[in-house]
ZAMARGU-4260 file (C-alpha; in steps of 0.2 Angstrom, whole numbers, plus 5000, padded with zeros to 4 digits):
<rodrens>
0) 5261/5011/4992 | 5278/5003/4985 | 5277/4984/4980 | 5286/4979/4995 | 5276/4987/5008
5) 5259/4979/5002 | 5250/4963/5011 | 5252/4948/5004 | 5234/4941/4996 | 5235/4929/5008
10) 5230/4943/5022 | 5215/4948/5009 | 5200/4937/5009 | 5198/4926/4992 | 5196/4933/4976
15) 5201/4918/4964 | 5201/4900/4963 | 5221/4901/4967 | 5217/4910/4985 | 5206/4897/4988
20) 5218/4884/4984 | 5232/4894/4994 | 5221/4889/5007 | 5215/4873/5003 | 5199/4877/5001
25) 5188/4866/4990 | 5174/4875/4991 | 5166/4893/4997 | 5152/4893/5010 | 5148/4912/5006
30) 5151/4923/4988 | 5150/4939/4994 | 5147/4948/4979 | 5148/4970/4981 | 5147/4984/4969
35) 5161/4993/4976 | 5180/4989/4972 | 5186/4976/4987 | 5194/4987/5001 | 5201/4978/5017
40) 5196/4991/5029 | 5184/4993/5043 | 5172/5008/5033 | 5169/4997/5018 | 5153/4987/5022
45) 5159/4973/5015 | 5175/4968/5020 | 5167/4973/5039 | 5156/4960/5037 | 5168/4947/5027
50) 5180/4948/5041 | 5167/4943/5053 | 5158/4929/5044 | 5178/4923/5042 | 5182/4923/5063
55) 5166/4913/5065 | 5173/4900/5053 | 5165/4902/5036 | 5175/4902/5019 | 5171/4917/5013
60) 5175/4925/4994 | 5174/4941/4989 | 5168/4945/4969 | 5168/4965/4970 | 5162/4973/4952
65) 5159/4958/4943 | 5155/4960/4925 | 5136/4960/4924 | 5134/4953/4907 | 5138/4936/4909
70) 5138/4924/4922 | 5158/4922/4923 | 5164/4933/4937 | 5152/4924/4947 | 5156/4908/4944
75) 5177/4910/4945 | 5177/4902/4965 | 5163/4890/4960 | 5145/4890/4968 | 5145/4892/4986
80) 5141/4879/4997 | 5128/4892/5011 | 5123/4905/5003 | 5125/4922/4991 | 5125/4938/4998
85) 5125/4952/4988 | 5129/4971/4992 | 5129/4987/4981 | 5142/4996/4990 | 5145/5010/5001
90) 5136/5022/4991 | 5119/5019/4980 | 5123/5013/4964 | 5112/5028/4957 | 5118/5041/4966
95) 5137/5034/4962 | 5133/5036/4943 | 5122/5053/4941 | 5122/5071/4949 | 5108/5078/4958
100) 5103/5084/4939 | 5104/5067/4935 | 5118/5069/4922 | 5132/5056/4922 | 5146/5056/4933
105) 5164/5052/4924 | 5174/5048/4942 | 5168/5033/4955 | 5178/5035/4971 | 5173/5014/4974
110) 5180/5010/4961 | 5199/5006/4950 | 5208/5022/4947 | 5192/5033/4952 | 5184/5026/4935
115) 5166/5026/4932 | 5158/5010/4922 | 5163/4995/4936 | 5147/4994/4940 | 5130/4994/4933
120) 5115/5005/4935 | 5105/4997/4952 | 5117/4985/4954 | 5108/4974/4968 | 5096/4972/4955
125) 5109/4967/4941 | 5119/4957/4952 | 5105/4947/4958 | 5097/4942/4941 | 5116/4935/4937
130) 5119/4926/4954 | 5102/4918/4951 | 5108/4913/4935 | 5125/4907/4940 | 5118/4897/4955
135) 5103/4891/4953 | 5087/4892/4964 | 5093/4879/4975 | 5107/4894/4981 | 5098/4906/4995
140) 5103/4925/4988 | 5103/4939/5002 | 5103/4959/4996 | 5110/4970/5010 | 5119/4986/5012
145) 5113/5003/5008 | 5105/5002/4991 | 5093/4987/4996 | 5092/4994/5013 | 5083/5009/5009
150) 5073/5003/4997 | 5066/4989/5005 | 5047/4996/5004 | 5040/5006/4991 | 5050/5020/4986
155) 5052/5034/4974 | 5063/5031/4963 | 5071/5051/4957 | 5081/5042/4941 | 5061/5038/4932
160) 5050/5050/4943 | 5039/5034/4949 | 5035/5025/4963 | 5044/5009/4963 | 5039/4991/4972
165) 5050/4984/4986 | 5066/4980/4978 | 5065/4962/4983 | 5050/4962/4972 | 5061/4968/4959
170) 5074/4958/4964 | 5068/4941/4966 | 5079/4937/4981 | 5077/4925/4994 | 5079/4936/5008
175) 5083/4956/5014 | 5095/4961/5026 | 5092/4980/5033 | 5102/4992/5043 | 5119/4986/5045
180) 5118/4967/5046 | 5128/4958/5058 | 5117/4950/5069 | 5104/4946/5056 | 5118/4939/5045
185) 5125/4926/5057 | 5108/4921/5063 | 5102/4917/5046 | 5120/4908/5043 | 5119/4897/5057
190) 5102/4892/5053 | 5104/4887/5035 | 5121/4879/5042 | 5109/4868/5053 | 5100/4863/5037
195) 5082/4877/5038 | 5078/4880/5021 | 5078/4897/5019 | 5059/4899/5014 | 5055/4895/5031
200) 5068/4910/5040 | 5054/4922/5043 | 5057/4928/5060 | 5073/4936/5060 | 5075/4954/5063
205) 5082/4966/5054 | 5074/4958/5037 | 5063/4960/5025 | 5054/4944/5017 | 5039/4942/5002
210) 5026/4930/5001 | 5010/4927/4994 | 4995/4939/4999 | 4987/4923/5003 | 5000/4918/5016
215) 4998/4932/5026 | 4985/4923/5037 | 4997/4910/5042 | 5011/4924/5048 | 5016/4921/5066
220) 5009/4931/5078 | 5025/4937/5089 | 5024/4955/5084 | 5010/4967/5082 | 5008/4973/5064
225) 5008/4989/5055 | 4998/4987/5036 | 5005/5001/5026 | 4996/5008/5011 | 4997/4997/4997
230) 5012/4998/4982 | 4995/5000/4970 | 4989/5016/4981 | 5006/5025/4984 | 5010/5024/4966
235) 4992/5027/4959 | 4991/5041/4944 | 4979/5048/4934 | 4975/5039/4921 | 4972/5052/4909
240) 4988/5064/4913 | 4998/5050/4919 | 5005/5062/4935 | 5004/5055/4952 | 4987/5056/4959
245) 4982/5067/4974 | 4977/5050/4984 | 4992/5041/4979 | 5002/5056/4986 | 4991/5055/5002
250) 4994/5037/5004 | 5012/5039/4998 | 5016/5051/5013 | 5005/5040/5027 | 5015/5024/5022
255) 5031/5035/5024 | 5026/5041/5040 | 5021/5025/5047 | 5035/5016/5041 | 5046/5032/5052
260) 5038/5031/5065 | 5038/5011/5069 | 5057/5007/5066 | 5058/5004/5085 | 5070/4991/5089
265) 5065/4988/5108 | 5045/4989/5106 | 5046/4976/5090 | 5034/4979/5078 | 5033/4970/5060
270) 5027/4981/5046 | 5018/4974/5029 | 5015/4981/5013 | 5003/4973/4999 | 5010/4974/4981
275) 4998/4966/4965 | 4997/4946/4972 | 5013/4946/4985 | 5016/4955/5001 | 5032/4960/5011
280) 5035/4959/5029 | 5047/4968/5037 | 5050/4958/5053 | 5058/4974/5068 | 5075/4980/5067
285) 5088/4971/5073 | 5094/4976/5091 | 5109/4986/5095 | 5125/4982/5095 | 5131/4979/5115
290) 5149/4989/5117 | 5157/4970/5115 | 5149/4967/5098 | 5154/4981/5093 | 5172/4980/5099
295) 5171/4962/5091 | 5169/4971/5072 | 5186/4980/5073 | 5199/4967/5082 | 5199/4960/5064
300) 5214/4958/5056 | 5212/4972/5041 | 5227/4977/5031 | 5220/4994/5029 | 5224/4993/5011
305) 5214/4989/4993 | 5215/4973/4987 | 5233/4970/4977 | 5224/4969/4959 | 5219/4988/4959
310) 5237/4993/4962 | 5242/4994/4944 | 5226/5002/4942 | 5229/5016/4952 | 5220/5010/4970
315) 5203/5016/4978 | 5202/5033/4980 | 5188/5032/4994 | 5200/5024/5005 | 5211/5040/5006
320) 5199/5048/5014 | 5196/5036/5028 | 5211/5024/5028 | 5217/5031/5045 | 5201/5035/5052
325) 5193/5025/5069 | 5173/5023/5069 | 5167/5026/5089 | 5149/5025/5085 | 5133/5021/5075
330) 5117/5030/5074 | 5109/5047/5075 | 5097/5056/5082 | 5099/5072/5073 | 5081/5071/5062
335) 5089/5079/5048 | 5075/5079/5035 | 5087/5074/5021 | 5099/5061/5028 | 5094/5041/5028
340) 5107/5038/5045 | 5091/5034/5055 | 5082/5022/5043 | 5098/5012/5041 | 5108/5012/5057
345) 5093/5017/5068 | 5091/5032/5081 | 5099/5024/5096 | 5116/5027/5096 | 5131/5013/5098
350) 5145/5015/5105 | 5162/5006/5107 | 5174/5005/5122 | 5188/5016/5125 | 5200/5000/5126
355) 5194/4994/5107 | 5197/5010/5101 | 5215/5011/5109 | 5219/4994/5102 | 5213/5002/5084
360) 5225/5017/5086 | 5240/5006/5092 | 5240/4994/5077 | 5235/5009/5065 | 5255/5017/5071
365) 5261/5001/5064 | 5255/5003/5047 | 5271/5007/5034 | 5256/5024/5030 | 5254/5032/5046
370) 5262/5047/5049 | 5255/5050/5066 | 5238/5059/5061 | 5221/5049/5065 | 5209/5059/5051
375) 5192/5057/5062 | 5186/5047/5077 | 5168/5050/5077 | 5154/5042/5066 | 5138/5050/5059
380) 5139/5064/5069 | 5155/5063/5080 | 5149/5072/5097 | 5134/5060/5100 | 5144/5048/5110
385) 5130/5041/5118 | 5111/5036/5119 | 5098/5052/5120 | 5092/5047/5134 | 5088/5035/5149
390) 5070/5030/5142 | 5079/5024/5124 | 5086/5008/5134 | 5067/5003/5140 | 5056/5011/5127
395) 5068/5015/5113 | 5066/5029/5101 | 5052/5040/5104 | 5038/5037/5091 | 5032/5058/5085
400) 5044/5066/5096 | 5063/5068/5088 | 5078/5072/5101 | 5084/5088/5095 | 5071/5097/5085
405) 5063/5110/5085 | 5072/5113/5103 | 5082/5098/5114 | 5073/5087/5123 | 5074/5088/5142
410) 5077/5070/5145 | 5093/5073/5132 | 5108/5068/5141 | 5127/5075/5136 | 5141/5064/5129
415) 5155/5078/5128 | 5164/5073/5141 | 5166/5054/5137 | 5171/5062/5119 | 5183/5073/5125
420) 5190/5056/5135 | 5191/5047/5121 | 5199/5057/5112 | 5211/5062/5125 | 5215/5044/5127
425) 5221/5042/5109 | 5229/5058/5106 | 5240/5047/5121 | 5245/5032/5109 | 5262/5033/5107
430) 5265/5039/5087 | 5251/5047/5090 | 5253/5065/5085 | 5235/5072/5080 | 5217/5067/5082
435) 5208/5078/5069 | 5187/5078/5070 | 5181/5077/5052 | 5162/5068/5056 | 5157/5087/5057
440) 5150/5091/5075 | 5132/5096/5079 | 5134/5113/5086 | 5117/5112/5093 | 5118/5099/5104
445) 5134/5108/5111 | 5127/5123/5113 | 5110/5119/5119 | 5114/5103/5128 | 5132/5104/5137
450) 5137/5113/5153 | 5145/5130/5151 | 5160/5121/5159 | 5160/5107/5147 | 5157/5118/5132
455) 5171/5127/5134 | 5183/5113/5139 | 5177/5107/5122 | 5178/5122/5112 | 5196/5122/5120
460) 5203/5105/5117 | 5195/5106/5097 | 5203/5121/5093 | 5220/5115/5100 | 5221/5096/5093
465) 5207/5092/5082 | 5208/5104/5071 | 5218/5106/5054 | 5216/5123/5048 | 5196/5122/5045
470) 5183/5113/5055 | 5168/5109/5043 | 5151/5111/5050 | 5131/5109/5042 | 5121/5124/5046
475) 5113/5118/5029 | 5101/5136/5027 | 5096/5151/5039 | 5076/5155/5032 | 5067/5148/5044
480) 5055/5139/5035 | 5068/5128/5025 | 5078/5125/5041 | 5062/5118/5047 | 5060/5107/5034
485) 5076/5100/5036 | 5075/5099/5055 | 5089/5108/5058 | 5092/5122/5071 | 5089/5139/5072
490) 5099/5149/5059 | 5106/5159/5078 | 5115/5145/5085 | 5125/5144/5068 | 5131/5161/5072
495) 5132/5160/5091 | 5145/5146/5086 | 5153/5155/5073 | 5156/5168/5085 | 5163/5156/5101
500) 5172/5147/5085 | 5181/5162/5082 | 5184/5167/5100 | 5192/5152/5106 | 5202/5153/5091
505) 5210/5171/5097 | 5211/5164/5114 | 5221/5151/5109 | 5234/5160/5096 | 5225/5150/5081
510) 5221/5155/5066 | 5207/5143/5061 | 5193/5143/5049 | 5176/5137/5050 | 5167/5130/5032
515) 5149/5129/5033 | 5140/5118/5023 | 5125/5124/5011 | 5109/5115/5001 | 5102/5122/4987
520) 5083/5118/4984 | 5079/5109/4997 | 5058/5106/5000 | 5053/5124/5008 | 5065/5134/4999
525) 5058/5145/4989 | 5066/5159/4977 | 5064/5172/4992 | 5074/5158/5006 | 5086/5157/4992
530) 5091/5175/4991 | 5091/5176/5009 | 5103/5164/5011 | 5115/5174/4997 | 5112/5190/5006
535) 5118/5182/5022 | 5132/5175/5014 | 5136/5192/5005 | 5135/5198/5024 | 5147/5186/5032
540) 5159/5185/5016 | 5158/5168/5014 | 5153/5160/4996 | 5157/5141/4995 | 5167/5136/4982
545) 5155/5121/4979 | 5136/5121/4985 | 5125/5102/4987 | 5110/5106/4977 | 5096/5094/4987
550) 5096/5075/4979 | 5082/5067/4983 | 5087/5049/4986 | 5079/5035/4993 | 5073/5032/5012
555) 5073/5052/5017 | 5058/5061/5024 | 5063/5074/5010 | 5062/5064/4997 | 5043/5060/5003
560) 5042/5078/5005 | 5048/5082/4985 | 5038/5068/4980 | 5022/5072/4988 | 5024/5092/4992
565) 5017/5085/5009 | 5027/5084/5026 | 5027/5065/5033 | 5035/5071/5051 | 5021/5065/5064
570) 5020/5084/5069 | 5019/5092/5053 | 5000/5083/5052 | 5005/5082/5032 | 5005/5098/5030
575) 5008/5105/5010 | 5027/5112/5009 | 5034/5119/4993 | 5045/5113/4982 | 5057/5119/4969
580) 5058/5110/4954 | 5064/5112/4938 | 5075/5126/4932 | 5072/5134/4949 | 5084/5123/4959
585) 5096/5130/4945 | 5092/5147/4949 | 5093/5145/4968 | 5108/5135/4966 | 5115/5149/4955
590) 5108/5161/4969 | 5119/5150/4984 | 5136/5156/4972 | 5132/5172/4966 | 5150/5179/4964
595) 5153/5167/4950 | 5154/5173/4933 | 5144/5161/4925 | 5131/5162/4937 | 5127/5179/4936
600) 5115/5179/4921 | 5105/5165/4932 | 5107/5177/4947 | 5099/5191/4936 | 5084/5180/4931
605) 5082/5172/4950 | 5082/5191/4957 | 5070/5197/4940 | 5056/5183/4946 | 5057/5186/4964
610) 5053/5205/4960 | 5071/5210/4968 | 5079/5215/4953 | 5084/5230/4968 | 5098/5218/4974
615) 5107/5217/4958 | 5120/5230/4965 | 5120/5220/4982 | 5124/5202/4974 | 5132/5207/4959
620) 5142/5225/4960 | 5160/5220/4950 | 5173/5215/4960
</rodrens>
């Protein structure tokens, strides 16, 4: 974007002490402080939340990447009046910085130019130290977003191969914000505002305070309360081999499933968790958003655009991807083993109204960028447009029964048909040419769930408007044992898709491709799941030109399953899975792109030890 098509800083949030004074702003009541790059636009977390902290009248700055080895950055707009509030970003700092082999990454799509090194290693944890530093104790610090968010109970931590305690722990921060924060923020605001000291904020939800072992007698009785195994007994080893212990695995995988199985926001329940002399209490999440909350969030004023300062630097390349792309929902109910969706924006699915999204698409033709294509209007999953079911409202969530897997639930209603309106009415905006779906559909729930009317108006309507040239979908496997794992459907439906993908295509004159998505290594697979996958890929012609080899990251019931070879899922009973570790997830990944000359010595080696050195001329016949 050309100098004179950018905003002016005035239509950013403050940076410096000059915005401030642009405004006449003495002093902050918030310093929002965020280990991504400041981007005005509804996907980054944090300008979401700036923007509404601003329309409720607080004077709010933003200090995105601050230098971490002094207290400087923090202090350039002063100390705030309220309250600090700090985020590491989008994306875990962790995962931002290493691969799945934990080997260093050189690009950061948060950040100046795509640059790595604006940010440090566990940067909620960096940045807190600092802010506490910069501001004194008298200054209440909040951690949110998705690093603190998923770690807010004991975790393992993949980067040192332990257990670690609850990042607020860790972090020595006054309070926890979990999920995705707008209601617990403005509560906790207003009530520091009326003069509560923040030691005293112990009810709301959506949070996660510590105290001493010795308080937990005087803990309010509003919620029932789950006791979790202890940080000592999760992260118990051996005291001679100094590997994690049976029992600490046992109580490692119990504590994860109880934590899954009582993040209900409608029955309430607070969870605790013992660590040395200190405890933490996780009060219930926070309720969802109403369709008018949820509106509220995006009749914002954002530009749309990075903040001026990284123009010279060459932008934010994360924005690209999104910077014309409209959010309709929140949540998921997929129970994919691997993803954190459901720990941080729950299982009940938000929606907003078709009139807020109109409203989005109508200022988003105004923008000197648009050239008339929307990049995606979905969310987590774009076709779940709705709540599972009737019971979700009363009850919520059901506590050891997911919605989808192994089969879909009978109660499981269809949201198709208010997708397909929605759609329809912004493919209507004037300026308007294309609505392309890029959230990637669940092909299941389409499938399995829809009318055969319904299904094929769908099919219909994708393949002739959202669709630009390949529509990318997740069948994640096909052995059966690892698509179990992953609590993903049956290898069958990927095909029976495939095949009504392909149809509709013909049908409609289109020449369209479909790109599945693979893992490599997830729990379950073992060298045998791994060449079965190859050998079906060999069958359908398809090799992807890059393959996901499974990261186990905080919050995923995967990661609880590679940590403790047991499976948490309430019906699994904690039952042993396997896991590859080690140069095996090399070998299977190797295995997932076996046309690849420099795979092809792994390739001999995976086939060797599986004793099917027989499908050598299969696999690897020179092409």
């Amino acid at each position: 974007m050309n100098h004179q098509q950018t905003p002016p800083r005035i239509a950013f949030l403050p940076t410096t002490r000059a915005d401030m004074q642009e405004r006449s702003w003495d002093q902050l009541d918030i310093a929002f402080i965020s280990a991504d790059a400041y981007v005005d636009h509804p996907s980054f977390g944090t300008a979401l939340l700036a923007r509404l902290l601003e329309s409720k009248g607080y004077r709010v700055g933003i200090i995105a990447q601050p230098r971490w080895d002094s207290t400087e950055d923090f202090l350039k707009m002063g100390k705030p009046r309220l309250a600090c509030m700090i985020s590491g970003g989008n994306i875990d700092s962790m995962v931002s910085h290493y691969t799945a082999n934990a080997k260093p990454r050189s690009e950061d799509e948060y950040s100046p130019g795509g640059k790595a090194g604006f940010r440090p290693d566990r940067a909620t944890l960096s940045y807190t130290n600092r802010a506490r530093q910069a501001y004194g104790k008298d200054t209440p610090i909040l951690i949110g977003g998705l690093e603190a968010s998923l770690r807010r109970l004991s975790h393992y931590d993949y980067w040192t191969d332990k257990v670690r305690k609850p990042i607020l722990l860790d972090a020595k921060a006054d309070l926890l914000v979990y999920g995705m924060g707008e209601l617990q923020t403005l509560e906790i605001l207003e009530r520091l505002e009326k003069g509560e000291l923040i030691k005293d904020i112990q009810d709301v939800r959506g949070t996660v305070f510590a105290l001493s072992e010795k308080s937990l007698g005087e803990l309010d009785t509003e919620y029932r309360t789950i006791t979790l195994p202890s940080f000592e007994e999760v992260s118990d080893r051996d005291k001679k081999s100094n590997i994690p212990s049976e029992d600490g695995k046992q109580a490692y995988a119990k504590a994860f499933n109880l934590q899954m199985t009582h993040e209900n926001p409608i029955l309430g329940e607070r969870i605790i968790q013992k660590c040395m002399d200190r405890a933490v209490v996780q009060n219930p999440p926070a309720h969802p958003l109403t369709a008018e909350q949820f509106d509220l969030l995006y009749s914002f004023p954002f530009t749309l655009n990075a903040h001026p300062d990284y123009q010279k630097m060459g932008g934010i390349p994360a924005l690209e991807e999104v910077r014309f792309s409209i959010t309709s929902n929140r949540g998921c109910y997929g129970s994919c083993s691997f993803c954190a969706i459901t720990s941080h924006q729950g299982r009940m699915i938000q929606t907003r109204s078709k009139e807020s999204l109109v409203l989005e698409a109508q200022r988003m033709v105004r923008h000197p960028f648009f050239k008339g294509y929307i990049h995606d209007l979905g969310g987590p999953t774009a076709n779940f447009q709705g709540r599972a079911c009737d019971r979700q409202e009363t009850y919520g969530p059901c506590t050891t029964k997911e919605c989808l897997y192994p089969d879909p639930c009978a109660n499981l209603k269809d949201s198709h048909e208010h997708y397909l309106d929605i759609l329809e009415a912004l493919e209507a905006v004037p300026g308007v040419k294309k609505v392309f779906i890029r959230s990637g559909i669940r092909y299941d729930y389409l499938l399995e769930v829809a009318s055969k009317k319904t299904r094929q108006r769908f099919m219909n309507h994708l393949v002739l408007n959202n669709v630009s040239g390949q529509l990318k979908v997740a069948p994640e496997h096909v052995a059966p044992q690892v698509l179990d794992a992953m609590g993903k459907p049956k290898a069958e439906l990927y095909d029976k898709f495939s095949e009504l993908y392909r149809q509709t295509n013909e049908e409609l004159g289109k020449r369209q491709f479909l790109i599945p998505y693979f893992i490599a290594a997830h729990p379950g697979s073992t060298l045998d799941s791994a060449i079965e996958l190859a050998l079906y890929m060999h069958k359908t012609g398809f090799v992807p030109d890059q393959v996901q080899e499974f990261y186990p990251t905080p919050g995923t019931v995967s990661t609880c399953m590679y940590y403790t070879g047991l499976d948490p899922r309430p019906q699994k009973n904690y039952a042993p899975i396997y896991i590859p570790k080690g140069r095996e997830r090399h070998l299977q990944r190797a295995l997932l792109q076996y046309n690849k000359a420099e795979n092809r010595s792994m390739v001999v080696e995976a086939l060797e030890k599986a004793n099917r050195k027989d499908l050598s001329r299969v696999l690897l016949a020179r092409r």
